[in-house]
C-alpha positions as semicolon CSV with decimal commas, in nm:
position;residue;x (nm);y (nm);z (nm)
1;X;15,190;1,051;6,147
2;X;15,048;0,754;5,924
3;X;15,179;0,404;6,004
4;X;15,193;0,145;5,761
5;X;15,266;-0,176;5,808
6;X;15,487;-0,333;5,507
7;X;15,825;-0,525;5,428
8;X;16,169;-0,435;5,462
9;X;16,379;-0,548;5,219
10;X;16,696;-0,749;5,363
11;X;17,035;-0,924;5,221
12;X;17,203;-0,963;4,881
13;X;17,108;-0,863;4,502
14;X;17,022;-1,204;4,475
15;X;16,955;-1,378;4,808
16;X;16,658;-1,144;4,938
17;X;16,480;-1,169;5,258
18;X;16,228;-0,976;5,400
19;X;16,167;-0,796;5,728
20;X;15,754;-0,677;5,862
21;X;15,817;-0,373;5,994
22;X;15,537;-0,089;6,106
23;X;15,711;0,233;5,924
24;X;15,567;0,600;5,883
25;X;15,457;0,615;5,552
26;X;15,687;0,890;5,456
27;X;15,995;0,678;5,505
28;X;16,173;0,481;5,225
29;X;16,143;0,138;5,186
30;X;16,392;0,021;5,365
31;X;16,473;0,337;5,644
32;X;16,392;0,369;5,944
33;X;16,114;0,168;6,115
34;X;15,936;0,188;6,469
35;X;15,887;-0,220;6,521
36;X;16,017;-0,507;6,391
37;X;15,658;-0,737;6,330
38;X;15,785;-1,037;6,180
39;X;16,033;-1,153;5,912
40;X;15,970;-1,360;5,588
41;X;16,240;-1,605;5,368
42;X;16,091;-1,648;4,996
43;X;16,394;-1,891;4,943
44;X;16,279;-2,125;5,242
45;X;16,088;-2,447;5,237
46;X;15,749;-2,484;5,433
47;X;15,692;-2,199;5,686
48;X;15,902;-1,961;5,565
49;X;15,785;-1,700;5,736
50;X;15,714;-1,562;6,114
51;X;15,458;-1,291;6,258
52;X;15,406;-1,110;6,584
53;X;15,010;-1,102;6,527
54;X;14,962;-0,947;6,834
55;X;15,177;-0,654;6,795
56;X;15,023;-0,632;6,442
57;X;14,676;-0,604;6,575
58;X;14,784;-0,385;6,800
59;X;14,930;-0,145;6,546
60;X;14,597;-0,188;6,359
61;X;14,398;-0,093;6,605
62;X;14,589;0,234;6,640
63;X;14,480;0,298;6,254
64;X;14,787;0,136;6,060
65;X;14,752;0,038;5,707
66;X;14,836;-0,241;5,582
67;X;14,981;-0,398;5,273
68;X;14,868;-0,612;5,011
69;X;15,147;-0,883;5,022
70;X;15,141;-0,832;5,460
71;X;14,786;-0,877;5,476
72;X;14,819;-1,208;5,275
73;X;15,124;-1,365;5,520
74;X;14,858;-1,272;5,787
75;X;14,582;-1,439;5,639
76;X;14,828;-1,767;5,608
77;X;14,914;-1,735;5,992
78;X;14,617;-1,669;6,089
79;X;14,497;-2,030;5,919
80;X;14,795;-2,202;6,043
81;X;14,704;-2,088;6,429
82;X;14,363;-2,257;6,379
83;X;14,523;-2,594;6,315
């Protein structure tokens, strides 16, 4: 089984949120998931947005992939633990 790790689309037509979740990569985008990794609120001002990085590097280090727009919100936490 391949694990990704992506977002979860959550809440109305027009007042999304978003859910990290690791997911096999045969499941739809918003099915079932194995974790919940972190959540993120486009709408929100300032940190909008909240990550288990440990449970994400765990979940990489057992081969996950992951996404484009994920691996950015880590970058960003990543620089906000440094300060």
């Amino acid at each position: 089984m391949s694990v990704k790790i992506r977002m979860r689309r959550m809440g109305a037509k027009n007042d999304m949120s978003f859910r990290v979740v690791a997911t096999s990569s045969r499941s739809p985008r918003d099915g079932r998931y194995l974790e919940l990794l972190g959540w993120y609120d486009p709408e929100m001002k300032g940190d909008n947005f909240g990550l288990k990085l440990d449970r994400i590097d765990h979940w990489k280090s057992k081969g996950a992939i992951i996404s484009d727009t994920v691996l950015s919100l880590i970058k960003k936490a990543k620089k906000a633990a440094k300060k």
